[in-house]
N, C-alpha and C positions, 0 to 999 in steps of 0.2 A: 337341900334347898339350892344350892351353889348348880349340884346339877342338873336340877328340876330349871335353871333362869337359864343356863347353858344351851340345854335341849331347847328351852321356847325359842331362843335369837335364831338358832339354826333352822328351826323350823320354820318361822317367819321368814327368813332371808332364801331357803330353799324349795319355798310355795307361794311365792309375792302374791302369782294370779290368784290362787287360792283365796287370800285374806281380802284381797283387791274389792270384792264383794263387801264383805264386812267393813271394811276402811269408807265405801262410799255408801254405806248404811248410815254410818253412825256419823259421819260428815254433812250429810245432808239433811239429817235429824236434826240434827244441832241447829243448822240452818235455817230449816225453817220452824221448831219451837223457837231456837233464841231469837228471831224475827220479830214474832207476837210480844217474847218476852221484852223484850226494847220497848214496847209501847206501854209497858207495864210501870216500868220505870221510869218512863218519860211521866206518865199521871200522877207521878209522887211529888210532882215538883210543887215547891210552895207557891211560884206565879203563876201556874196556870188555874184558869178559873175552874168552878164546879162544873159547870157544864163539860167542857172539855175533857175534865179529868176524867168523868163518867162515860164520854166517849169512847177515850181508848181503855179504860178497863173494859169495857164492851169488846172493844178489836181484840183488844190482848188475852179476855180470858174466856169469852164466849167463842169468839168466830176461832184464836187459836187453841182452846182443848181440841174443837175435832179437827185440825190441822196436827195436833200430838196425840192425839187416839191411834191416828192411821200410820204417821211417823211410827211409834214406838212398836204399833202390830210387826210393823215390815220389816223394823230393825231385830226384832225378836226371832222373825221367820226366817230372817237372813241368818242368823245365828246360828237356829236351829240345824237350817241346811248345812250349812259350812262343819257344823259337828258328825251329825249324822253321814252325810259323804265322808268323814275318817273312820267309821264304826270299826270297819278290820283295821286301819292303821291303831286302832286302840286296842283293839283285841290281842294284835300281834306284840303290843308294848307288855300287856298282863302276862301275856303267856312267858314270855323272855324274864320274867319276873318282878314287873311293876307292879303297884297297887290299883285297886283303883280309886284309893285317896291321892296318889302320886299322878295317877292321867288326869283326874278333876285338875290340880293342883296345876299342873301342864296348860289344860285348855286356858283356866281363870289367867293363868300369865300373860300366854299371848292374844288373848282378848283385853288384859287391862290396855296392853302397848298399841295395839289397834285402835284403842277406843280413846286413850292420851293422845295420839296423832291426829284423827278422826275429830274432835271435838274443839282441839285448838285449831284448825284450820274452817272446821265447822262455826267456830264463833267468830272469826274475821268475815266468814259470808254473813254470819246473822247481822253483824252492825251494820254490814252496807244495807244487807233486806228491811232491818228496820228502819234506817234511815228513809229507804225506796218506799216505801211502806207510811211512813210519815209524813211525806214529799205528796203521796197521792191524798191524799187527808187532807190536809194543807192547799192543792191544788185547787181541789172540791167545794174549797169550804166550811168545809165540816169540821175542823177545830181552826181555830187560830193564826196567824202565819208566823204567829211571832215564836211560836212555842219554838224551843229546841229539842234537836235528841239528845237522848238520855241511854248511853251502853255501856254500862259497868261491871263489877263482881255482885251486882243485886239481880242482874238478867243473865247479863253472858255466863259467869261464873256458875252460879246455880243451876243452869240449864246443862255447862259443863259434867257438874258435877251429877246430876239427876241421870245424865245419861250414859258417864262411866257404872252407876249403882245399876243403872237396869242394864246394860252390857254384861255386867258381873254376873247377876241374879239368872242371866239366859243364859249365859253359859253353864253356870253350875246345874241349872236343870237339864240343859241337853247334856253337860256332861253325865251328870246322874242319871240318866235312862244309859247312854251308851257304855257306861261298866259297870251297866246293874247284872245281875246273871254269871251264868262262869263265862268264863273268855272263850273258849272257845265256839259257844252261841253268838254272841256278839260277833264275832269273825265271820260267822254264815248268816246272821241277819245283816250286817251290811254285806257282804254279797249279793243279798238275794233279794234285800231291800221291801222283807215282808214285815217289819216291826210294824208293832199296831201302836194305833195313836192313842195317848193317852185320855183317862175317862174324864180328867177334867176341860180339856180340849172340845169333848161331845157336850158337856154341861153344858160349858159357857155358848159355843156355839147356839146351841139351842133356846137357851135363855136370853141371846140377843136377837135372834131369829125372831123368838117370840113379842119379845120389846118391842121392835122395829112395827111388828105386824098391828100391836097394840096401841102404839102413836098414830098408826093410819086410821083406825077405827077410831079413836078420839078423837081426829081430826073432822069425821064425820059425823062423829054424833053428838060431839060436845061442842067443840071449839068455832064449827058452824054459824051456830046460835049467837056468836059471841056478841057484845059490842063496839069490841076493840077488832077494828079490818086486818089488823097484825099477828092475830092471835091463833091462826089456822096454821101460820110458819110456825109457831113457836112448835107445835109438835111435828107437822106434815115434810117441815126441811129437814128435819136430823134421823127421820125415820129412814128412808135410805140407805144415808150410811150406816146406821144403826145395824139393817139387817142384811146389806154388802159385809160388816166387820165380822156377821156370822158365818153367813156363808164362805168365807174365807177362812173362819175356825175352821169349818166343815171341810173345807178344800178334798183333802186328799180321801175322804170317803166317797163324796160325791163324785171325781175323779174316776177314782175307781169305779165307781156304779155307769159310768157314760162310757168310759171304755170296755166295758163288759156288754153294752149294746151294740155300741158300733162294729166291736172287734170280727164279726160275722162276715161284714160288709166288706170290711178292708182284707181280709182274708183272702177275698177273690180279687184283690186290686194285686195281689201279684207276693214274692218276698218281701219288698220295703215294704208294705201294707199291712203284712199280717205282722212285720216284726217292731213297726211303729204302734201298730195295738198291746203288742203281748206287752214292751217297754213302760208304754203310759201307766197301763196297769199294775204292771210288775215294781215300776218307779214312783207310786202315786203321790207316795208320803214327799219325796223329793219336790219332783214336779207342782202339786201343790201353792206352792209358795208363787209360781209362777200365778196359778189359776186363780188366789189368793189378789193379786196387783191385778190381771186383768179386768177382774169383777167390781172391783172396787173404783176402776177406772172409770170402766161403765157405768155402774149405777150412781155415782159422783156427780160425773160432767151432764148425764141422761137428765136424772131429778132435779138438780140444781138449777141448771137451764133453764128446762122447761117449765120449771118456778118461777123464773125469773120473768120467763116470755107470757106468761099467763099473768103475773105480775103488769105489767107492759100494756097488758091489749084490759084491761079490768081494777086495777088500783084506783087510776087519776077519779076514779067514779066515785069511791066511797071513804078514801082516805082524806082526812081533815086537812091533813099537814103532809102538801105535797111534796116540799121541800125531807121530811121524815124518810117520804116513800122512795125517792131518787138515792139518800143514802143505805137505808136497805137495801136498793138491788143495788149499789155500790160494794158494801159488804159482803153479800152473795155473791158476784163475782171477781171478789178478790180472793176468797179462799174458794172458791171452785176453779181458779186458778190457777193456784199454790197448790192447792192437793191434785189438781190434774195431772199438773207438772211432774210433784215428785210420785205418783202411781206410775208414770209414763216411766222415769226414770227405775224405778222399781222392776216395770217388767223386765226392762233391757237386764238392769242388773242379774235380776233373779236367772236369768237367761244364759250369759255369762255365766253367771259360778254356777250352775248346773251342767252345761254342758262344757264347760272346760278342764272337768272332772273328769271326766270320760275317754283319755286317752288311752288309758288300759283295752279298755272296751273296742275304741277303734282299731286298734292295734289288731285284738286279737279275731274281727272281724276280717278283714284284711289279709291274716295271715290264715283263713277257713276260704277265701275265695271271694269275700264281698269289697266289692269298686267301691272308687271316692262317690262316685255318682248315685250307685245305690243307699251308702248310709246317710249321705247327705239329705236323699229324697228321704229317707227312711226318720232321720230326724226333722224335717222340715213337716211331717207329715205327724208328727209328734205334737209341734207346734199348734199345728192345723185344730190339733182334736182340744188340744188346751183356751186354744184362741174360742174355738166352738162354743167349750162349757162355759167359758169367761163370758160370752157373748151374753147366753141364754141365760144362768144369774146374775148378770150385772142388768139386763135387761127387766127379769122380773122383781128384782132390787128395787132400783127405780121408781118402778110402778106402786108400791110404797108413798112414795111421794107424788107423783104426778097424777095420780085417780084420785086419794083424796083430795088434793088442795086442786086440783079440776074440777070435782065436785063442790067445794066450798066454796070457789070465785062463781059460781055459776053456771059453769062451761058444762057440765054434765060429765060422763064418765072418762070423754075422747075431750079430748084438749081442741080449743077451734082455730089454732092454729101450730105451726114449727112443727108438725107432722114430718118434715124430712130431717129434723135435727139429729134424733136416734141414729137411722141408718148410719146418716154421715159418722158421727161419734163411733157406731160397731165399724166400721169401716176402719177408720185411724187406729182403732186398736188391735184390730187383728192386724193392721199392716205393720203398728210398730212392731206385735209378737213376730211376725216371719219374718221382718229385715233382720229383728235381733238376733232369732235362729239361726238366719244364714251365716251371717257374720260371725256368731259363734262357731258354729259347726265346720267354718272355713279355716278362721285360725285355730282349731282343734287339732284338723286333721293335717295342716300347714305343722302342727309342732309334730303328730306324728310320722310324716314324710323327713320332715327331719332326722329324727331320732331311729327312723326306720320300726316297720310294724314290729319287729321281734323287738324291742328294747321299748317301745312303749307299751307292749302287752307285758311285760316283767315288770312295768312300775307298781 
């Protein structure tokens, strides 16, 4: 054990950027559940009235579950990555004679200290967000002015501790896929980066895929009818994300499947073209995680919006309690957001610890005859095809939400107005995907000029 905690410090201290990923995973997890969670705790207070208190149980455990639906997905996928880019570093551990109870044993360590770090710095952001978070309430109206916040070991603490357990739990499954097999397999599936995704992975995906699709049709056929004007949200808004959280299960087969179209096309755009295809492909399960936050970006801020703005031009007509209706779309755009935010944040991340992995690679490109310029275009063109598929399911994500409750306010299939919202939204996504890209791909190839291509292709 003594040298199982040995190896973890070293390893931690001789791969910062590596972890750096996971560190702003599980940091801003924290953040924004323990946020919600503060409001949780503030409702327990014996002066605040019923009403109020019922308030923010609303804020705190409605509008944040799917603020920690989408957190825990990213933090999990983060994970995942950051294991799988070691698969050979683990394979090379078996073979030299470790277990692969000793490599689990390994991951779960420097995962617990990442996620120790991560979480207390994560709950000092949550107190200020719940406070910020209470402050807008308060501002509105909508409870009290008197109420105080409330951030103790009943929000912060629990959320800590919730998120160290699921840290733990992802890692020991990624560990357990990556020293399942003899080691020497393992050593050329990360190489080759062909491991297949697991079949509970396709379930779920599918099952939420399914869900998602099935909130839209009840939105139609039931919740329509309703007599309550609020009642078309209660399935039409979460559908969305619902079947964004799938298709992002799905990430890296659908990946797959778009690059095995395009890769024809890019083929004839030249080397960076056809080796930016073969890569996406080749790296699905990786990459994924990226196409995963894209889509989820899009179909988030796409549906949510455009709820809101359909909301907007159609509520003041049929809602009782208009004062009700201004706090609902206050709510809806306060966690569309908060999730906007940390998706945005997510792609960059994803982006980073992907491609900063990749020094080997550059190295040994470089050292075959290919320019800064060429791999750079070659991964920006990576990007490109990620930013693409993100576009087109988080797009028809979306529409999940925005046909039916377009149908349900009246507006018919096309929404009668925010027609240029979408665009603009694919816009800001694909552009934060290529700024991250570059920037990634710049300080990449910045550490292997340093290090010189022969000594970063031996890493």
């Amino acid at each position: 054990m003594i040298v199982q905690t040995s190896l973890a410090w070293h390893s931690l201290r001789s791969r910062r950027s590596a972890f750096l990923a996971t560190f702003v995973s599980i940091m801003l997890a924290a953040a924004l559940i323990g946020s919600f969670a503060t409001l949780i705790e503030t409702a327990q207070a014996d002066s605040i009235s019923m009403i109020d208190s019922e308030m923010l149980m609303v804020m705190g455990v409605v509008v944040g579950s799917w603020g920690a639906i989408i957190a825990l997905f990213s933090l999990t996928s983060t994970i995942g990555i950051a294991v799988r880019q070691r698969d050979t570093e683990i394979g090379l551990l078996r073979i030299i004679g470790s277990t692969p109870r000793q490599a689990r044993r390994l991951i779960r360590l420097e995962t617990l200290v990442v996620a120790i770090t991560g979480t207390a710095l994560g709950a000092v952001l949550a107190w200020a967000g719940g406070a910020a978070l209470l402050a807008l309430l308060r501002s509105n109206d909508i409870v009290a002015s008197t109420i105080k916040h409330q951030a103790g070991l009943l929000s912060l603490g629990a959320t800590a501790v919730a998120l160290v357990l699921v840290a733990l739990v992802a890692a020991t499954l990624a560990g357990g896929k990556a020293t399942r097999g003899p080691a020497h397999v393992v050593v050329a599936d990360g190489q080759t980066g062909t491991a297949r995704m697991p079949w509970w992975r396709i379930v779920l995906g599918t099952v939420l895929v399914g869900s998602g699709v099935s909130m839209a049709v009840l939105t139609v056929t039931i919740m329509t009818d309703s007599s309550d004007p609020f009642a078309p949200m209660m399935t039409a808004g979460s559908a969305c994300i619902v079947v964004a959280s799938g298709l992002a299960a799905l990430a890296p087969i659908l990946l797959r499947w778009f690059a095995a179209v395009v890769r024809p096309a890019l083929g004839r755009a030249g080397p960076s073209g056809y080796l930016a295809g073969f890569n996406t492909s080749r790296r699905a399960n990786v990459l994924g995680g990226i196409l995963g936050s894209v889509t989820m970006f899009v179909a988030t801020t796409v549906g949510v919006l455009m709820m809101v703005g359909i909301d907007g031009r159609t509520l003041e007509a049929i809602a009782p309690d208009l004062q009700e209706a201004q706090t609902i779309t206050l709510l809806n755009n306060v966690v569309t957001g908060m999730i906007a935010l940390f998706a945005a944040i997510m792609m960059v991340n994803s982006l980073v610890a992907v491609i900063g992995q990749r020094s080997a690679e550059f190295g040994l490109l470089q050292l075959v005859g290919a320019t800064r310029e060429q791999i750079r275009h070659s991964v920006v063109t990576e990007a490109w095809l990620v930013a693409a598929a993100g576009m087109v399911l988080g797009l028809l994500a979306s529409m999940a939400t925005v046909i039916p409750y377009s149908v349900a306010r009246g507006e018919g299939i096309v929404p009668d107005g925010q027609l240029w919202l979408p665009p603009l939204l694919v816009v800001i996504a694909v552009g934060i995907t290529l700024v991250g890209a570059v920037v990634a791909v710049n300080r990449t190839l910045d550490r292997v000029r340093e290090a010189g291509p022969r000594a970063s292709a031996s890493i």
